[in-house]
Each structure stands twice: as structure tokens, then as C-alpha cells.
C-alpha positions as MATLAB code, in Angstrom:
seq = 'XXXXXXXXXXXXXXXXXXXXXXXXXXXXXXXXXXXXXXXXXXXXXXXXXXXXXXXXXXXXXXXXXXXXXXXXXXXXXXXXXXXXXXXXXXXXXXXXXXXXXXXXXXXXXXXXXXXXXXXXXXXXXXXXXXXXXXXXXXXXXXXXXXXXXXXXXXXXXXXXXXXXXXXXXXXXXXXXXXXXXXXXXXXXXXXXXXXXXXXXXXXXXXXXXXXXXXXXXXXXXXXXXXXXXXXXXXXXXXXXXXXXX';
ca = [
     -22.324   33.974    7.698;
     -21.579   31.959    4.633;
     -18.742   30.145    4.418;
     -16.463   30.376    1.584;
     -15.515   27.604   -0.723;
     -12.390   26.512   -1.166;
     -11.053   25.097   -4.561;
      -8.665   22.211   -4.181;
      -9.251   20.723   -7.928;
      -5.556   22.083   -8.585;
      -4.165   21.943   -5.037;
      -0.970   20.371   -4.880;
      -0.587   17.583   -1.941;
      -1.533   18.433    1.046;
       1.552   16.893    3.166;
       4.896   17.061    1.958;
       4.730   13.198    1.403;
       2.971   10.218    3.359;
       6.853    9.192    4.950;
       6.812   12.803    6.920;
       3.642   12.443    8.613;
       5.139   10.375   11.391;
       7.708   12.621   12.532;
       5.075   15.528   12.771;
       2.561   16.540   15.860;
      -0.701   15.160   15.205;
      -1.756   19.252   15.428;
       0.643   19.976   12.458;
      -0.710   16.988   10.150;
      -3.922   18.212   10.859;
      -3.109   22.021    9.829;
      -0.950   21.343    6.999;
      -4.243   18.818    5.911;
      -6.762   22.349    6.665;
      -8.958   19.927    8.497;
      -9.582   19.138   12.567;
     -10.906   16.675   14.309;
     -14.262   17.486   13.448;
     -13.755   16.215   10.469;
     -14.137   17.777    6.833;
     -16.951   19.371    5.595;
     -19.091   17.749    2.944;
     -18.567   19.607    0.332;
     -15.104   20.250    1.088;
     -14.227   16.375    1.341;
     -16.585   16.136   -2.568;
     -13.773   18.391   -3.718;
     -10.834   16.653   -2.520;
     -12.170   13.307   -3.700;
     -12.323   14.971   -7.369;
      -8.571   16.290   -6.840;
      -6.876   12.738   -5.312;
      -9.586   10.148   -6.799;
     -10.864    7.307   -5.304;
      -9.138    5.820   -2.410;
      -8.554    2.503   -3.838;
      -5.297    0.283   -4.766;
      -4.288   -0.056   -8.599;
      -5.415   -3.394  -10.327;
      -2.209   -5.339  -11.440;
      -3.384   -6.810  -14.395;
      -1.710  -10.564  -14.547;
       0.151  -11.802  -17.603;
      -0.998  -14.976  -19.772;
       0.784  -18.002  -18.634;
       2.810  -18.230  -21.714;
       3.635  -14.994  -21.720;
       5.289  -15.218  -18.068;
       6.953  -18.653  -19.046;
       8.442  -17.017  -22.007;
       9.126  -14.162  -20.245;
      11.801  -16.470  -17.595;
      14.092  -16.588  -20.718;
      14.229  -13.276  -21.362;
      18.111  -12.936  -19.738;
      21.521  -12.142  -20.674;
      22.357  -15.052  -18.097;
      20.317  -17.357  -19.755;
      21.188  -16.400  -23.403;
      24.593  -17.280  -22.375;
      23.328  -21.175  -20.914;
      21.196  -21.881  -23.682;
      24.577  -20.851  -26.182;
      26.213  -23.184  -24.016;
      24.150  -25.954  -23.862;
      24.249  -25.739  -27.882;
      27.968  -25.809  -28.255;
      28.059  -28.542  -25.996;
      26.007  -30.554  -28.026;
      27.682  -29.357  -31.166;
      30.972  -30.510  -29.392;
      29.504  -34.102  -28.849;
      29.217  -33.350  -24.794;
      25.901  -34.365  -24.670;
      25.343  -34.752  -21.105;
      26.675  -31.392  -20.008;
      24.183  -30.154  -22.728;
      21.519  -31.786  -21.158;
      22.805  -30.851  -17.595;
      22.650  -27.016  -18.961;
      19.265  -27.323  -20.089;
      17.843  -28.526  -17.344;
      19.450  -26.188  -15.062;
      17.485  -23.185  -17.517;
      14.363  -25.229  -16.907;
      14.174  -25.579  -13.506;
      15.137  -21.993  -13.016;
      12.049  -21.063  -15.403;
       9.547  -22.811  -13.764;
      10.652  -21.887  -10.297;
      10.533  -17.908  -11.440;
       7.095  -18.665  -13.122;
       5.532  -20.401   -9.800;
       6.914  -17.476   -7.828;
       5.954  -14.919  -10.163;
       2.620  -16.249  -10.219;
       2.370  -16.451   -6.252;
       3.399  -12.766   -6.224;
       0.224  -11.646   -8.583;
      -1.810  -13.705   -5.892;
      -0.669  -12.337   -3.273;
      -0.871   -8.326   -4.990;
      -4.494   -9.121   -5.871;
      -5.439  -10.425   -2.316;
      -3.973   -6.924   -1.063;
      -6.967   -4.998   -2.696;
      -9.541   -7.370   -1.033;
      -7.940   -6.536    2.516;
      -9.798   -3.265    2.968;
     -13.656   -3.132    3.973;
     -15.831   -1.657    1.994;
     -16.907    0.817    4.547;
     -15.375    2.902    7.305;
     -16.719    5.104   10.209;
     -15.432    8.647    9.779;
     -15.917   12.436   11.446;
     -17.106   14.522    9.056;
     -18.774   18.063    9.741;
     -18.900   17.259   13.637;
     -20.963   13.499   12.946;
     -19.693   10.371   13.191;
     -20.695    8.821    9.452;
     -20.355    5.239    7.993;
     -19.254    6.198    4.163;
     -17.603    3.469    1.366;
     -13.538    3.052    1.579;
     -13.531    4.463   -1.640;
     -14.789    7.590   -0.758;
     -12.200    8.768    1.876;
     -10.005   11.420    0.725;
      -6.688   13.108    2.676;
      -8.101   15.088    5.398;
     -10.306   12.771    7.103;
     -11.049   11.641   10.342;
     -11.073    8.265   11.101;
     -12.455    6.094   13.622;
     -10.911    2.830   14.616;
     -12.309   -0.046   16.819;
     -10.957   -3.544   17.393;
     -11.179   -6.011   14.224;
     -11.194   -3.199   11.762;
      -8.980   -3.224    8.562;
      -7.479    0.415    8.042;
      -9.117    1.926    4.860;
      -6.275    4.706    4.382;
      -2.905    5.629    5.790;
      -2.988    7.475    8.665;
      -1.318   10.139   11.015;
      -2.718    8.609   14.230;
      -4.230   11.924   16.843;
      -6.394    9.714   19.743;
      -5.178    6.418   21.099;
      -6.297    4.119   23.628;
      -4.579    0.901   24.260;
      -4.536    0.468   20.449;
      -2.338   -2.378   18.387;
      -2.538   -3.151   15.242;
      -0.940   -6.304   13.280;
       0.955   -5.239   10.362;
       2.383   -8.494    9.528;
       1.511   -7.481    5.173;
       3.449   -5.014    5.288;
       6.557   -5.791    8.062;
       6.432   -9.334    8.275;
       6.133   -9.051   11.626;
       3.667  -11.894   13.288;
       3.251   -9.822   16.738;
       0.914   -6.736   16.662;
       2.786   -3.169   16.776;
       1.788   -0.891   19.910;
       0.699    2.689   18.232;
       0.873    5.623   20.403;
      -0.539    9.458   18.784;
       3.435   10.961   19.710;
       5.401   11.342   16.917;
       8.243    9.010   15.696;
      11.611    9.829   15.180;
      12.398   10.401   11.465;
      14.199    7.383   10.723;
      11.685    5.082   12.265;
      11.524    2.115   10.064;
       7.856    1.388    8.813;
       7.563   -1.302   11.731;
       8.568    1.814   13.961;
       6.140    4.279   13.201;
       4.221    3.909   16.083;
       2.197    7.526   15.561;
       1.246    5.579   12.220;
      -1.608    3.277   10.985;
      -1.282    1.888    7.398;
      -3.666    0.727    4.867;
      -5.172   -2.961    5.260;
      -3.851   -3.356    8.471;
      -6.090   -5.119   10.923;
      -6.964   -3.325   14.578;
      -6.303   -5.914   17.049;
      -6.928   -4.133   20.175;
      -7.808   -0.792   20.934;
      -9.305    2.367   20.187;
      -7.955    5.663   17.778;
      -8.886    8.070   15.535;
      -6.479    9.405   12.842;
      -6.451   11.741    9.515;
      -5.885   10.444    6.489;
      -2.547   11.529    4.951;
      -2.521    8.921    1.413;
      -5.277    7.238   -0.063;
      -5.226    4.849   -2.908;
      -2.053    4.217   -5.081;
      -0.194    6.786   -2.961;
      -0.597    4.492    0.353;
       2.193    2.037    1.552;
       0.162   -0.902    0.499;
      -0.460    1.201   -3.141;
       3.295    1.903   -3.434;
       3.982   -1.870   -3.024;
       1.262   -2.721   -5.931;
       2.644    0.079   -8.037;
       6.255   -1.223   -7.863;
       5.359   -4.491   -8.849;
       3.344   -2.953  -12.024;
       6.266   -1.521  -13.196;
       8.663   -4.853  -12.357;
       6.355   -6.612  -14.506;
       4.634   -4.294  -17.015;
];
């Protein structure tokens, strides 16, 4: 008996959003996803990958140098010192002129070294995930590229692997997972497939494996619920696009 196709190419999300997934059973995730942990079909997960794109994290295209030195001046704050500084000297008070200046320069450069730290540190974000993953996909356990995964699929995880997606964690076994990129946090979180009460902070979300995090010990598989710029480590990129168009 043939089964029948089903069109996602105008589907709305599958999950309500990427924050809810922790609070749900791993056997409601995996409904409201129509998938199971046998994985997606082929053709199924070809469709989906047409309807949420490629799974990977938005390019933050840096500024010229000038342009983010210039762009340190750009401030109602600094308008006002740089007015200042030119009364002052009008006045004849030429070392609170000069004191004024430099105050604007130092603050300039030290929000161009940062600024230029932070498009680093986005960029080296995008080189944290591997280029392929082990997935579940029709009942087989497959090796496909990151870029490939789509919402739905099953993941397999294994000590010294980055995460490729976010996921709604379903199998566990003595699994941990450092998350410093995104929490800060220097010791590696304890996951666990149960879910997490609602207003679990990201650091919290124990039923929860995100993005370009690194498997330190352990075992899991989990479904992907975000891929690409809708991701934790794609929202981060994102808001720093629009911070510095």
C-alpha cells in the first residue's frame, strides 16, 4: 500500500516555537513534529528541507574599519562632548578641551576593539558545527551534511560531538554537554529526556540540547525542533545583524 505524500512546502512551523519544546513530553514534540523515532522518511525530510532551508547560521557580514570607527561617533552623548570640547576651546579652556576630546577618543577606540571582537567571535559561532551528523531516518542510522537536517529529525549523539541543530532530547544515557557559548557556564550541564519546567532558564533546560554545543559525556538521541537562523545560536547571530546593520 502506497503511502501518501504529504505537502509541507506551505506548512506553517511545526512546534509552537523552539522555547516550548522543553516543557513538552518527548512523545508530544515528536507528534506535534509528525515524525518518531524512526526517523523521517526521505522524501518527507527533501520536503521539509525545501519549506525551512538549510540548517545553517546567517553570515554577519563585518563592516569596513572606517566605517565602524566612524560609526563610535554616531551619538547624541557624544554630539554633546564634541560641542563641548569646542566651546571650551572657543572659551580659551584649552585643557578641558583637550581633556573632552580625549575622553571621546578613548571611548571610540574601546567600542571599535570590542565591536570588532564581537564580529570574531559571531563568525567563529558558524565554524562550531561539524559538517556532518549521524541521524535516524526511515528506520537507518545515516551520516548526512549539517546542512541538510531539517525539524523532525532524529539525532544521534556520542561523546565529542558538536550539536548540529536544537533539540528536544527523547533517549539519554549519562549524557552532559558543555554549553559554556551560550550560558557562560565553564562546567558541563547534566541533560535528562524529562521535561523542564517552563521557566527553566536556557542553562536549565535539561530535556534540551542546543546548537554548537559540544557532547562531553554520554549518549542521546533527540528531534530536531529549529535549524538554522531559528536556533539559539541563530537567534544570537540574528540579533547582532540587526544591532549593527
Amino acid at each position: 500500500m502506497e503511502t501518501p505524500t504529504v505537502k509541507h512546502a506551505t506548512a506553517s512551523p511545526l512546534v509552537s516555537a523552539p522555547s516550548d519544546a522543553h516543557t513538552k513530553r518527548s512523545e508530544d514534540v515528536l507528534a506535534a513534529l509528525r515524525t518518531s523515532t524512526a526517523g523521517l522518511a526521505v522524501d518527507d525530510a527533501k520536503q521539509r528541507l525545501v519549506t525551512y532551508g538549510s540548517n545553517r547560521l546567517p553570515e554577519v557580514a563585518g563592516r569596513h574599519p572606517l566605517l565602524r570607527l566612524f560609526a563610535q561617533f554616531h551619538n547624541a552623548l557624544i554630539y554633546f562632548l564634541l560641542a563641548a570640547a569646542l566651546a571650551a576651546s572657543l572659551l580659551g579652556h584649552f585643557v578641558d578641551a583637550a581633556v573632552i576630546a580625549a575622553v571621546v577618543l578613548v571611548n571610540a577606540l574601546v567600542g571599535f576593539i570590542q565591536e570588532g571582537k564581537a564580529e570574531k567571535a559571531l563568525s567563529a559561532i558558524r565554524n562550531l558545527i561539524a559538517p556532518h551528523a549521524y541521524l535516524v531516518r526511515g528506520g537507518r542510522r545515516i551520516k548526512v551534511p549539517v546542512e541538510e537536517i531539517v525539524p523532525g529529525d532524529i539525532v544521534s549523539l556520542e561523546p565529542g560531538d558538536r550539536v548540529p541543530a536544537d533539540l528536544r532530547l527523547i533517549r539519554t544515557s549519562a549524557l552532559r554537554i558543555e554549553e559554556a557559548i551560550l550560558t557562560g557556564e565553564s562546567v558541563a550541564a547534566e541533560k535528562r529526556e524529562t521535561p523542564a519546567p517552563i521557566d527553566a532558564a536556557l542553562g536549565d533546560r535539561y530535556s534540551m540540547a542546543y546548537s554548537g554545543t559540544l557532547v562531553a559525556t554520554g549518549q542521546a538521541m533527540g528531534v530536531v525542533v529549529a535549524t538554522g537562523s531559528a536556533t539559539e545560536s541563530g537567534a544570537s547571530v540574528l540579533c547582532c545583524v540587526k544591532y549593527n546593520p
